[in-house]
MMTF fields as JSON, N, C-alpha, C and O atoms, coordinates in Angstrom:
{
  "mmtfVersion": "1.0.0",
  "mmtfProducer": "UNKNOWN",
  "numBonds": 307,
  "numAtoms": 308,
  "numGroups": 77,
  "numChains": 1,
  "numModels": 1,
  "chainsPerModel": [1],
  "groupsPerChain": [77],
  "chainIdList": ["A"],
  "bondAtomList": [4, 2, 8, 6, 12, 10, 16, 14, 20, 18, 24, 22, 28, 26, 32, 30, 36, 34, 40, 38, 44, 42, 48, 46, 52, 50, 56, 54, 60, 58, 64, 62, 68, 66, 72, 70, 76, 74, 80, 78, 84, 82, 88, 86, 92, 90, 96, 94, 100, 98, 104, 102, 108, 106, 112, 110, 116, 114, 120, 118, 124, 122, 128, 126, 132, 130, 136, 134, 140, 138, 144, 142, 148, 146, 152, 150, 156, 154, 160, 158, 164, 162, 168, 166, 172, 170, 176, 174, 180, 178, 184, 182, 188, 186, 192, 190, 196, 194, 200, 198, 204, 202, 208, 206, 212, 210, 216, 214, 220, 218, 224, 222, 228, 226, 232, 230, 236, 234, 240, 238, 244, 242, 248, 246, 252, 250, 256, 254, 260, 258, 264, 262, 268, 266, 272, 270, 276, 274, 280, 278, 284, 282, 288, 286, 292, 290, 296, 294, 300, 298, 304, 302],
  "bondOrderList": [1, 1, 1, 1, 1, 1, 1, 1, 1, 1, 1, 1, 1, 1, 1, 1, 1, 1, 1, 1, 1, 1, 1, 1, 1, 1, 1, 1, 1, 1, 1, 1, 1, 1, 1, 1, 1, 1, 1, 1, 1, 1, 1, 1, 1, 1, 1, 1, 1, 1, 1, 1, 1, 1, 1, 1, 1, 1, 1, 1, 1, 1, 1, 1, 1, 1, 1, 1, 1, 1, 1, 1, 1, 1, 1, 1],
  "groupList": [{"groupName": "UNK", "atomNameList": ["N", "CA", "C", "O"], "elementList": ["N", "C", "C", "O"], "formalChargeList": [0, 0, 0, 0], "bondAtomList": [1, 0, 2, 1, 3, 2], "bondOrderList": [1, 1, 2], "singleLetterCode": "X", "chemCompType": "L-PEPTIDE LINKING"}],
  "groupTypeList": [0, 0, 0, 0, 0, 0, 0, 0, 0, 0, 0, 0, 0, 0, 0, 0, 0, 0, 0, 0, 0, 0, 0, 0, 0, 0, 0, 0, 0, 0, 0, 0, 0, 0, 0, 0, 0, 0, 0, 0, 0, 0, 0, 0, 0, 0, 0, 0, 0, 0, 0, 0, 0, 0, 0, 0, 0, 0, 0, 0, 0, 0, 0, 0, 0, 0, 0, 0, 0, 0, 0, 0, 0, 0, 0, 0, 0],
  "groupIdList": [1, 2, 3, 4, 5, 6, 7, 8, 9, 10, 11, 12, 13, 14, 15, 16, 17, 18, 19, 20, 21, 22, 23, 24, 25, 26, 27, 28, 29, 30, 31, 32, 33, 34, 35, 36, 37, 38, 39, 40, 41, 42, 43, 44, 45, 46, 47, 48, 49, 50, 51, 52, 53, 54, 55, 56, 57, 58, 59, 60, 61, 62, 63, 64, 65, 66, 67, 68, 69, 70, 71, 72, 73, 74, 75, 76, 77],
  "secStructList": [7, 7, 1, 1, 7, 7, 7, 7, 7, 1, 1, 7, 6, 6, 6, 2, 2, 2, 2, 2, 2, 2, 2, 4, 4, 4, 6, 6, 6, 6, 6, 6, 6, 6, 7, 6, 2, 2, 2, 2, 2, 2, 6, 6, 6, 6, 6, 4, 4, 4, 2, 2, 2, 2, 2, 2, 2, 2, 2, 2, 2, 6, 6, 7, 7, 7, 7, 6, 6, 1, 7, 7, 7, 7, 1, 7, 7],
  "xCoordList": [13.893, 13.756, 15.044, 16.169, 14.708, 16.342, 16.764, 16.015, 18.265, 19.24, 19.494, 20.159, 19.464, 19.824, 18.367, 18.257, 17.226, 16.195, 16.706, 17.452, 15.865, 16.571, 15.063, 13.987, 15.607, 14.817, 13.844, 13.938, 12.789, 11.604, 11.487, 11.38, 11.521, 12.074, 10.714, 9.606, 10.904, 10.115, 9.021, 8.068, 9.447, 8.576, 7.245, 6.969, 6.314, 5.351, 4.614, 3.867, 4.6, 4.646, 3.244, 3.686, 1.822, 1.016, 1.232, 0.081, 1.744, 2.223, 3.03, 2.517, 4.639, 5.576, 4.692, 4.6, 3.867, 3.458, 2.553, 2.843, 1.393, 0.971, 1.453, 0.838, 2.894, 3.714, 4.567, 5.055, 4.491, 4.925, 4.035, 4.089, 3.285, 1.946, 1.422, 1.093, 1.384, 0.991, 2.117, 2.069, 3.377, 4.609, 6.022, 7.144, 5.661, 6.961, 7.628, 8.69, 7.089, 8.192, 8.622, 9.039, 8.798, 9.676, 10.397, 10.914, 10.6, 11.029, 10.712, 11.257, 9.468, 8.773, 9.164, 9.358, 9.274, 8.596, 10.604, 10.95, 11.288, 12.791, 13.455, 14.321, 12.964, 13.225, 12.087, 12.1, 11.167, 10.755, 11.156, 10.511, 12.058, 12.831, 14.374, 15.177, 14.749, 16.22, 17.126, 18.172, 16.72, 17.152, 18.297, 18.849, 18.27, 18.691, 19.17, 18.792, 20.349, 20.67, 19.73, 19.58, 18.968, 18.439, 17.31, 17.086, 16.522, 15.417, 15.847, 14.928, 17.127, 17.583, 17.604, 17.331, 18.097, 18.389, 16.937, 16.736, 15.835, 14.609, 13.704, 12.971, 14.184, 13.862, 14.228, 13.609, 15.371, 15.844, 15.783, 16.196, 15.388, 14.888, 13.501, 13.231, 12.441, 11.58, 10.503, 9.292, 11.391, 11.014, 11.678, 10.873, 12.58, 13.282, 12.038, 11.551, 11.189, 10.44, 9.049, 8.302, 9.091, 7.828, 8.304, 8.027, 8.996, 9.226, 9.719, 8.965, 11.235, 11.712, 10.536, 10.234, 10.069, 8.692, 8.25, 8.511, 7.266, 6.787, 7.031, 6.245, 8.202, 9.249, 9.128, 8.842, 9.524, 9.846, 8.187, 8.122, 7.312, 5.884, 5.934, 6.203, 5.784, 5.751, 6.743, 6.326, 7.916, 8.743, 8.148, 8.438, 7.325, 7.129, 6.258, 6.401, 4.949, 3.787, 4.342, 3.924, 5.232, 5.769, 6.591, 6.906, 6.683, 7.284, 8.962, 9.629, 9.472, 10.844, 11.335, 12.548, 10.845, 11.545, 12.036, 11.476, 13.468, 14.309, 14.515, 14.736, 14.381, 15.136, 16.218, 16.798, 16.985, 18.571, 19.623, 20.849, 18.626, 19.091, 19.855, 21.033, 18.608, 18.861, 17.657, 17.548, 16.056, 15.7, 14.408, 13.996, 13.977, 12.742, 11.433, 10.661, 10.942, 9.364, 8.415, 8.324, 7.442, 6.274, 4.821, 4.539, 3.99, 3.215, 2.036, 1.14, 1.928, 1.029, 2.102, 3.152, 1.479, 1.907, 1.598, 2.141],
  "yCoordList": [0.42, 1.627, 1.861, 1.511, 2.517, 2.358, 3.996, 4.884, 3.899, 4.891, 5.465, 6.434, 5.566, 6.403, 5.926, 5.006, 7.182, 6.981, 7.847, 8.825, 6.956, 7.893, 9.071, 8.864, 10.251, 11.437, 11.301, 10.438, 11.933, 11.683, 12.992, 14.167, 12.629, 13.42, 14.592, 14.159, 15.967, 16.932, 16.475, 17.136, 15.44, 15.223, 14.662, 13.936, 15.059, 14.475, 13.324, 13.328, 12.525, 11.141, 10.392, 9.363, 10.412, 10.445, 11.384, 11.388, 12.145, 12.552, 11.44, 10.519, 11.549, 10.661, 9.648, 9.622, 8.605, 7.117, 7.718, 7.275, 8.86, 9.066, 9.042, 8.595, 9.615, 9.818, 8.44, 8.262, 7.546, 6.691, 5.759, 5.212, 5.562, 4.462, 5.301, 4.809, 6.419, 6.87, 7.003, 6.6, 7.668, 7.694, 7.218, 7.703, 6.35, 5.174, 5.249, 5.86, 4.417, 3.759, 4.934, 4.43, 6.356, 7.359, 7.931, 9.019, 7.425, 7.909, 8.912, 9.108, 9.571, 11.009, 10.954, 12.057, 9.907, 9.781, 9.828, 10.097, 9.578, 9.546, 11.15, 11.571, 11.993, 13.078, 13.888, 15.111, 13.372, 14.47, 14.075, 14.655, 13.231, 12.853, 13.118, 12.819, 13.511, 14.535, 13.3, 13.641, 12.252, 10.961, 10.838, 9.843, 11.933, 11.954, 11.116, 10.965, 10.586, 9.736, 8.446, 7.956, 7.777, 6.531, 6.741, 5.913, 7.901, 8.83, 8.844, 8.484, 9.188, 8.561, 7.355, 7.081, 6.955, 4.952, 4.638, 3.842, 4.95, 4.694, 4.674, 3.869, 6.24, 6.582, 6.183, 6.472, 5.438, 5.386, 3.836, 3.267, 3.115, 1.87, 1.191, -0.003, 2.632, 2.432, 2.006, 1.798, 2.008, 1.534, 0.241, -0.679, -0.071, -1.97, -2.354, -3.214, -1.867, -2.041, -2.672, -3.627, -1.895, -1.965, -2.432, -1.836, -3.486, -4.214, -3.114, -2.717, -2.604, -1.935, -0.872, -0.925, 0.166, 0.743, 0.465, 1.05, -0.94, -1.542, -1.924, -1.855, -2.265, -2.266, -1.394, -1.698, 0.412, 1.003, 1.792, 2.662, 1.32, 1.416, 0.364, 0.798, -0.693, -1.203, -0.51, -0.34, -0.109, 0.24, 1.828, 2.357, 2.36, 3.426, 3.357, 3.96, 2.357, 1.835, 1.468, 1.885, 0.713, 0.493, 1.649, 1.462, 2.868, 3.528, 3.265, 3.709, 2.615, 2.764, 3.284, 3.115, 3.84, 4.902, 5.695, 6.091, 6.103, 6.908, 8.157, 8.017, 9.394, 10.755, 10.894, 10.241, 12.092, 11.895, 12.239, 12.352, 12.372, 12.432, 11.654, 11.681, 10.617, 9.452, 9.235, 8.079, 10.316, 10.12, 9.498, 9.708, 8.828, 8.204, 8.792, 8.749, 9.152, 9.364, 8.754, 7.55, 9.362, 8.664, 8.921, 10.111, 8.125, 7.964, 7.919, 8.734, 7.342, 7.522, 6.937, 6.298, 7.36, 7.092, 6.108, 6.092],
  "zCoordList": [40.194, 39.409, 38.623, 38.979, 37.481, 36.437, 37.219, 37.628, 37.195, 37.907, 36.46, 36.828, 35.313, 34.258, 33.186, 32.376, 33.69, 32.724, 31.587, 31.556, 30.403, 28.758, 29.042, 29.604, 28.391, 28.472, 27.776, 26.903, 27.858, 26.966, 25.862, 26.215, 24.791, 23.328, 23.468, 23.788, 23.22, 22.653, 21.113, 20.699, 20.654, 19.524, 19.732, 20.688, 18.698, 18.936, 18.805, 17.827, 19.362, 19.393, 18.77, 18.26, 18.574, 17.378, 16.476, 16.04, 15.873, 14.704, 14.162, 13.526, 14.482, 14.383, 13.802, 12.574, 14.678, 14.369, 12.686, 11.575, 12.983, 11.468, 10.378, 9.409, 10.3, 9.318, 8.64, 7.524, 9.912, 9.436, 9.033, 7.932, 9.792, 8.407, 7.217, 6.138, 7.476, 5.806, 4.956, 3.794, 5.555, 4.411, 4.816, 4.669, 5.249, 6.294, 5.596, 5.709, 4.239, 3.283, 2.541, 1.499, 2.426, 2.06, 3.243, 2.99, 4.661, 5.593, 6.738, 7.825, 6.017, 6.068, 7.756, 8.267, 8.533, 10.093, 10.729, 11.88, 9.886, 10.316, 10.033, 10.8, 8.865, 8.801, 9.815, 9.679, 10.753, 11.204, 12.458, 13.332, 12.913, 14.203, 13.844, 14.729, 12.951, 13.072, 12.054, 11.502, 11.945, 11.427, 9.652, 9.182, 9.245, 8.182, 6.894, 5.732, 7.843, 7.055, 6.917, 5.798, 8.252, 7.755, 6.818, 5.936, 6.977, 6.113, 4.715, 3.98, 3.978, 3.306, 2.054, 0.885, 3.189, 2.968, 2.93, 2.013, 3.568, 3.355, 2.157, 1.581, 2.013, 0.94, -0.391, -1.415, -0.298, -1.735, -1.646, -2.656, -0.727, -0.827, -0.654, -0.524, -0.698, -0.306, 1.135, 1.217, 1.938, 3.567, 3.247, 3.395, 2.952, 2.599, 2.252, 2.986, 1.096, 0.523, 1.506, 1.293, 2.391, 3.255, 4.677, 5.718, 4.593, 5.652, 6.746, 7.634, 6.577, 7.388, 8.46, 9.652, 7.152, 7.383, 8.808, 9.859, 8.453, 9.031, 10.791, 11.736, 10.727, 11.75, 12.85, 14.008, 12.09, 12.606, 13.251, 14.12, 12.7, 13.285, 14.286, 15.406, 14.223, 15.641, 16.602, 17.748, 16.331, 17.381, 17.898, 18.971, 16.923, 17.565, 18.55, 19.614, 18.167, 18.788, 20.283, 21.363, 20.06, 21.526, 22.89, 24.065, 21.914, 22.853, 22.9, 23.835, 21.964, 21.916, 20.916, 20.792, 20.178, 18.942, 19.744, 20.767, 19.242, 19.558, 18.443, 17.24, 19.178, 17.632, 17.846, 18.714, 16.857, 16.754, 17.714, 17.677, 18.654, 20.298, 20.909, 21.264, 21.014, 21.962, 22.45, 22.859, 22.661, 23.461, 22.766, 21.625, 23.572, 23.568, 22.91, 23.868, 22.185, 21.382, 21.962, 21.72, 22.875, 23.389, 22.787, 22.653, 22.457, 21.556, 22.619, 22.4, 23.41, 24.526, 25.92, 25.864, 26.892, 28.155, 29.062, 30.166]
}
């Protein structure tokens, strides 16, 4: 069993993933996790022109997206 579990984030975790397959590539899903600056950089590169986006949907899918916390975003349990 892990001795320092990461907290599980107040956000809402199918939202989050919605926001990011419909408006990934403007960041929409990094500004609604506190993310600013990479929301940003997203934005003004388009999601690294999809790819990044993309990325950061699987990572949410998986349950390891993190907000500007630290803590974990759970999408299902």
């Amino acid at each position: 069993m892990d001795k320092n579990p990461i907290p599980q984030s107040e956000l809402n975790g199918p939202l989050l993933a919605l926001l990011c397959l419909f408006f990934g590539v403007f960041g929409a899903h990094r500004f609604y996790a506190g993310k600013k600056n990479t929301a940003i950089a997203m934005l003004c590169t388009l999601g690294g022109v999809g790819v990044w986006a993309l990325v950061d949907l699987l990572i949410i899918l998986a349950n390891e997206f993190r907000d500007s916390q630290g803590n974990k975003v759970h999408v299902w349990d």
